[in-house]
C-alpha positions in Angstrom: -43.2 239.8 111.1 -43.5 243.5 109.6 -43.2 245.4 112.9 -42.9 248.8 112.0 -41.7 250.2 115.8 -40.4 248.1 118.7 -42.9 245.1 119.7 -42.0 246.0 123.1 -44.5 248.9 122.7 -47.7 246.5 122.4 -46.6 245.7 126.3 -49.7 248.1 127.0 -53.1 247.6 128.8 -55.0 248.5 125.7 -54.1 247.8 121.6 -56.5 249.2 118.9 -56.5 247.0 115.2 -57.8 248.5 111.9 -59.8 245.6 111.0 -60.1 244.3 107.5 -63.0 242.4 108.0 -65.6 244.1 110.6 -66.9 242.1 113.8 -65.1 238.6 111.8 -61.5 240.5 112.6 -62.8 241.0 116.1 -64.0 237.3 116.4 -60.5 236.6 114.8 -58.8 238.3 117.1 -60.6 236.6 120.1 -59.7 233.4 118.9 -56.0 233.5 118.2 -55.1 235.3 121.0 -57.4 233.8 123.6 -57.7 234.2 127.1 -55.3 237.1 127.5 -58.4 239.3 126.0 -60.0 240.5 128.5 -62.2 243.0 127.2 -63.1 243.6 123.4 -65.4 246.6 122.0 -65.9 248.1 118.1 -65.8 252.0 118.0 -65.9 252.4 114.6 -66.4 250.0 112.0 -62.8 249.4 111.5 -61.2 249.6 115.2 -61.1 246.8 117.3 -59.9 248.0 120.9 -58.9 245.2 123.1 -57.7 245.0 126.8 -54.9 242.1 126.6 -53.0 240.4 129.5 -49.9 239.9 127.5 -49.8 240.1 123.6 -47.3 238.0 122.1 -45.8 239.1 119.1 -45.4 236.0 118.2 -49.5 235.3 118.5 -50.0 238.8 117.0 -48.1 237.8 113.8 -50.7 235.6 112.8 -53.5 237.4 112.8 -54.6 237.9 109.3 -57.3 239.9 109.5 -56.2 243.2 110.3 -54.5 246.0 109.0 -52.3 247.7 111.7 -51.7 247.1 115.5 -51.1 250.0 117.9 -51.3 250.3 121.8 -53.5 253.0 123.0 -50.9 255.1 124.0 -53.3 258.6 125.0 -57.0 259.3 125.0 -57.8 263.3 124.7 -61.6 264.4 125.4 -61.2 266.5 122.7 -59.3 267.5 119.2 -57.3 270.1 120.7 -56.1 268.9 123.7 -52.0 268.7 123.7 -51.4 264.9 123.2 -48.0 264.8 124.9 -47.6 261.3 126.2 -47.8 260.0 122.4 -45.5 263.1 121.6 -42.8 261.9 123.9 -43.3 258.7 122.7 -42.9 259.2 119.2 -39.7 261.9 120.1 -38.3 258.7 121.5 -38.5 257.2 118.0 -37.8 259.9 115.3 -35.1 261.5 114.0 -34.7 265.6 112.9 -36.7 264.7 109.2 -38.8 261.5 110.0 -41.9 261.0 108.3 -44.9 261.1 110.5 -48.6 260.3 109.6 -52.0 260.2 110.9 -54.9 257.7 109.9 -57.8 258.2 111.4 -61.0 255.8 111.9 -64.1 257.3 111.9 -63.1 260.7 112.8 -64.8 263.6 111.4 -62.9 265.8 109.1 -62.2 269.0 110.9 -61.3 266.9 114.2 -58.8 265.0 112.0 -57.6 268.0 110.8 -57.4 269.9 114.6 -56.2 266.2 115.8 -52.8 266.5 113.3 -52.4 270.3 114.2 -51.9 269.3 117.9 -50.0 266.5 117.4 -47.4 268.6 114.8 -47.1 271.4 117.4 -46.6 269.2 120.5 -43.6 267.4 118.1 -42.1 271.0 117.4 -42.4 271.9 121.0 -39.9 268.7 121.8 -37.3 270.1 119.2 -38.5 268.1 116.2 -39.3 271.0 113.6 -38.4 269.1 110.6 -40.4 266.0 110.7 -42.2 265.5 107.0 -46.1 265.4 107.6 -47.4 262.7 105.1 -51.0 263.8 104.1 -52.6 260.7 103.2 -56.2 260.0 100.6 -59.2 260.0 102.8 -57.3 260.1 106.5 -55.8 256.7 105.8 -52.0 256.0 105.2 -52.6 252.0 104.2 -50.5 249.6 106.0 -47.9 248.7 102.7 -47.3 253.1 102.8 -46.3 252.7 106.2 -43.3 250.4 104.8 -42.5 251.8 102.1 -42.6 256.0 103.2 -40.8 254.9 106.1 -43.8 256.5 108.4 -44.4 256.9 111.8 -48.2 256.2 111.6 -50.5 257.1 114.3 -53.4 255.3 114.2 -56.7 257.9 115.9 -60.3 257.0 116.4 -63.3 258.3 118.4 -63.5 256.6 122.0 -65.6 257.2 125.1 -66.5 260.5 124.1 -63.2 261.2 123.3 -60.6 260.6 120.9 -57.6 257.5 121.4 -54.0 257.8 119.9 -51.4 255.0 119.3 -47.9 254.7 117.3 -48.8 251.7 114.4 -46.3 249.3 115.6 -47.2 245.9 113.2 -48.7 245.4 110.3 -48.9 242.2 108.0 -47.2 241.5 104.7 -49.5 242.4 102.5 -47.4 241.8 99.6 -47.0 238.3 100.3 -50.7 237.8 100.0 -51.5 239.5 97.2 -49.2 237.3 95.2 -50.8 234.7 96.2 -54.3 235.8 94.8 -52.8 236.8 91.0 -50.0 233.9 90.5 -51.1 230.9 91.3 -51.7 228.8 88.1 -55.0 228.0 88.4 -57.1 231.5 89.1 -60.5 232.0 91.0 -63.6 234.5 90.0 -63.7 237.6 91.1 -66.2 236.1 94.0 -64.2 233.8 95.2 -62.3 234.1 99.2 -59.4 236.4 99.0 -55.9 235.0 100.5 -56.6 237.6 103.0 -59.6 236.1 104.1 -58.8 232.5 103.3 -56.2 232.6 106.0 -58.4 234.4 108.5 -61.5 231.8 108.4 -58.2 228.8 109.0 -57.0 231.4 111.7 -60.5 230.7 113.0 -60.3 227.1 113.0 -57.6 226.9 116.1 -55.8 224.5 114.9 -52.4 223.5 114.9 -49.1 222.4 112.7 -49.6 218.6 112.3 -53.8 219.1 112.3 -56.1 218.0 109.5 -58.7 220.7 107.9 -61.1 219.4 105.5 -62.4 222.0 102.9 -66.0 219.6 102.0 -66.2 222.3 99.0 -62.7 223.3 97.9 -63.0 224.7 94.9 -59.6 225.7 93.8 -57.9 225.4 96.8 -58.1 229.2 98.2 -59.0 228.0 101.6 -56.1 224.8 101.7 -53.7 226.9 100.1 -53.8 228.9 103.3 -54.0 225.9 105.5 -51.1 224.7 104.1 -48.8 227.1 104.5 -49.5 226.9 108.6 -48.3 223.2 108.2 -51.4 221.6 108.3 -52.4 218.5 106.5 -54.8 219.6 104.2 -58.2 217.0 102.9 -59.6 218.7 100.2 -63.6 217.3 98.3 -64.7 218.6 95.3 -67.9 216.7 93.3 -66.2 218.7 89.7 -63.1 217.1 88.8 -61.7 220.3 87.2 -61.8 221.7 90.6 -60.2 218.6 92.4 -57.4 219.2 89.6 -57.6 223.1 90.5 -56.9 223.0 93.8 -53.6 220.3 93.1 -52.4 222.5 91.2 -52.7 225.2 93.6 -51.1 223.3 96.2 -48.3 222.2 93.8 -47.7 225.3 93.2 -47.6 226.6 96.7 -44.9 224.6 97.4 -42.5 225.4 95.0 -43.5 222.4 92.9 -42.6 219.9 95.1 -44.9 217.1 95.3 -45.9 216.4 99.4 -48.0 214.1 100.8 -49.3 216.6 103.0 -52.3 216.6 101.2 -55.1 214.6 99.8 -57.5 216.3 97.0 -60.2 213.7 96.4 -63.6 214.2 94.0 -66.9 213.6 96.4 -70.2 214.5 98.0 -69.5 216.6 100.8 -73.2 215.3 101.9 -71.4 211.8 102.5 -68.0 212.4 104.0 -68.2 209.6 106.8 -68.4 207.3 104.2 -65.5 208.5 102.2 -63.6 209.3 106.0 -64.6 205.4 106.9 -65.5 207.1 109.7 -62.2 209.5 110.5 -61.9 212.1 112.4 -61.0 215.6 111.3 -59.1 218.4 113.5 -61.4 221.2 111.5 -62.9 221.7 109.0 -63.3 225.5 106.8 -65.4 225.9 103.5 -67.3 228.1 101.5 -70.0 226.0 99.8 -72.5 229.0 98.1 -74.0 227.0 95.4 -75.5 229.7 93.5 -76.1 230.8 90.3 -74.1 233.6 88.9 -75.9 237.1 89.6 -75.3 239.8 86.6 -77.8 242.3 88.9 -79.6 242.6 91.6 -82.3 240.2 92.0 -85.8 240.6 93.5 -85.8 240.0 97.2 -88.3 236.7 95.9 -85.8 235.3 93.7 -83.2 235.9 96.0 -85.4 233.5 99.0 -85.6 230.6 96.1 -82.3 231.1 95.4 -81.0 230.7 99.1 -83.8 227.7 100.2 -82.8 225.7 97.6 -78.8 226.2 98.4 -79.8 225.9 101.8 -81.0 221.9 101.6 -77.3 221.1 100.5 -75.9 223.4 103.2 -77.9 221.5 105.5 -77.1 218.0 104.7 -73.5 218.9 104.4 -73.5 220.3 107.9 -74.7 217.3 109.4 -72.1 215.4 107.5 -69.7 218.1 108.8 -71.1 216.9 112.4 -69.9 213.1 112.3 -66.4 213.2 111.4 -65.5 216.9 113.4 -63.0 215.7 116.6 -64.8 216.4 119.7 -62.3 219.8 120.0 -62.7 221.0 116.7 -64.4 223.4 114.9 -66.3 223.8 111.7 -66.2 226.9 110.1 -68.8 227.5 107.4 -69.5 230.5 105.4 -72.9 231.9 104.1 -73.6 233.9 101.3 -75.7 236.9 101.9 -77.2 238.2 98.6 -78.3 241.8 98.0 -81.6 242.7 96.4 -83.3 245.0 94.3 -85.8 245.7 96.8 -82.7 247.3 99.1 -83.3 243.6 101.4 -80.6 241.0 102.0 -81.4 237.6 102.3 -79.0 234.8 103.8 -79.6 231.3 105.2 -79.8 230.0 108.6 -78.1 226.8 109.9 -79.3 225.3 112.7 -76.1 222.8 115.1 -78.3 222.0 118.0 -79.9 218.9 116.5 -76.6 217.9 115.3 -74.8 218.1 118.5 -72.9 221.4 117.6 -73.0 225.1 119.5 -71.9 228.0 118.4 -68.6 229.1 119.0 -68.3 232.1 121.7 -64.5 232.9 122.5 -63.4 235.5 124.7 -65.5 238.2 126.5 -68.0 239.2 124.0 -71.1 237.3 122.6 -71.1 237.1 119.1 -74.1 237.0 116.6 -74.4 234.6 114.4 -73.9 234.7 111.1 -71.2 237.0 111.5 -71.4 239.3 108.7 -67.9 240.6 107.0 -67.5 243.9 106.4 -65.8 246.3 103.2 -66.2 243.2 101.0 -66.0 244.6 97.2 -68.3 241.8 95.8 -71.5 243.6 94.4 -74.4 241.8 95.0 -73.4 238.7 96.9 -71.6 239.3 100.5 -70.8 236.9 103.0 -71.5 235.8 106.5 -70.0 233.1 108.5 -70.6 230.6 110.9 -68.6 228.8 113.5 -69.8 225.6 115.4 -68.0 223.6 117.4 -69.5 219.6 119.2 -71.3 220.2 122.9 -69.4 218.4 125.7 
């Protein structure tokens, strides 16, 4: 639990998150910490500014989409205007030569620039002349700088025609998942799920230590890996036995190289999984089938629709398999891929739960659109969008 300041500070009306993953960290959010949102709105691109009841710490830990938490501390209509609640805030918390930062979200350059002259000159006007201004690239000190330069960050974005302002008080261990993505023994191409985002689309799941997820395409594991370390029993189906053997591997490896019967990595047809289930239930189920061939360009916005309808009849048939052996309370979470074109189009695939007794899932105060499309992926041509259906009652 990197927290950065006192958690006590997140005991505030309004926190703002620097989302790693667009509207998905905002559906993220709404899903782990649940009915203590009571209001959730997008800014910018990469702020997520939520009204909570009570945020738990504890709750907030796990949220693995996002960069930095903060509690919207002040909100100035303008650049200039002397931000002194946050300064007597951050007084409260520095020392004679502390480092302080600002990032700022989608804030123009000269009123990031008037926004840090105000915030420097209210800090000298409380006696703190020698705090260190960190200047970081392009407005953003990244959440592994604010751990290692020791930084009180402020995180500042445009809102209701003004501008908010809040101390970063948590951020996630970044470290921790970026070992994951280059160690493990058996590797993934560059477009398969990131740790990072592995853990967010199980985050989305809802489930709990003790559960069952089924990955129906695992791959090599990315997604179980994940599920895994949240104690979860993990039932992993692959139709390539190299992946099958990828993915143990993985999981071997995840625990240290202890064998556990924690999980069950069998080769299949996610299109028949009742059968191989005989008829089990599952607590949730996360996977990223894509099933398409590997794109050295852009293709035309017709090859891209041939492409996607003929990935899209599997998709299909695996949903409905997906449908018979979900528990009643769980959740499948699927993601699409959305490929780019040469003709400046995208083109994605739509899957339809109603005839299978599925709606989509809707959590917290906003309505989401589905396929919810990720955002700042670094994948070229092919992005991703995702889907979350749980069984009607």
């Amino acid at each position: 639990m990197p927290f950065v300041l006192p958690p006590s500070l997140l005991e505030a009306d309004d926190v703002a998150l620097v989302t790693a993953f667009g509207k998905l960290s905002v559906l993220e959010a709404c899903a782990v910490l649940g009915n203590s949102v009571k209001k959730a709105e997008a800014p910018t691109d990469r702020i997520a500014a939520l009204r909570v009841e009570h945020l738990e710490p504890r709750i907030l830990a796990e949220l693995s989409g996002s960069h930095k938490c903060a509690p919207v501390v002040q909100t100035v209509d303008s650049a200039s205007e002397d931000p002194g609640q946050l300064a007597d805030m951050m007084a409260a918390h520095l020392e004679e030569k502390s480092n302080v930062s600002m990032s700022g979200y989608g804030v123009a350059e000269d009123d990031y620039e008037e926004l840090v002259r105000t915030m420097l000159d209210s800090l000298r006007d409380r006696g703190l002349r020698k705090v260190r201004l960190l200047r970081p690239e392009g407005s953003e000190l990244l959440s592994e700088q604010v751990i290692a330069r020791q930084s009180l960050d402020v995180v500042a974005f445009p809102y209701h025609d003004g501008f908010a302002l809040g101390p970063t008080v948590w951020v996630p261990d970044s470290a921790e998942m970026r070992q994951k993505g280059t160690r493990r023994p058996a590797p993934h191409p560059d477009i398969a799920l990131s740790p990072r985002l592995a853990r967010t689309l199980v985050n989305l799941a809802g489930l709990r230590p003790g559960h069952t997820l089924l990955d129906p395409f695992c791959g090599a594991g990315t997604i179980l890996v994940e599920a895994y370390a949240k104690s979860l029993r993990c039932l992993g189906v692959d139709s390539r036995a190299s992946r099958v053997q990828e993915t143990r591997e993985n999981l071997k490896w995840s625990t240290g190289g202890v064998e556990d019967r924690g999980y069950d990595i069998r080769k299949g047809d996610a299109r028949d999984l009742h059968r191989m289930l005989r008829g089990t239930k599952v607590d949730g189920i996360v996977t990223e089938p894509l099933l398409l061939p590997r794109l050295d360009a852009r293709p035309k916005t017709a090859t891209a629709q041939a492409m996607i309808e003929e990935s899209a009849r599997v998709y299909n048939d695996a949903l409905a398999s997906m449908a018979e052996c979900i528990h009643p309370d769980g959740r499948i979470v699927v993601v699409v891929p959305v490929v780019q074109t040469m003709d400046g189009d995208e083109v994605t695939l739509t899957l339809e739960g109603r005839r299978l007794g599925l709606r989509l899932y809707q959590p917290g105060p906003v309505g989401f659109e589905y396929p919810v499309r990720l955002s700042f992926e670094s994948t070229r041509w092919i992005r991703r969008a995702v889907y979350i259906f749980e069984p009607r009652s």
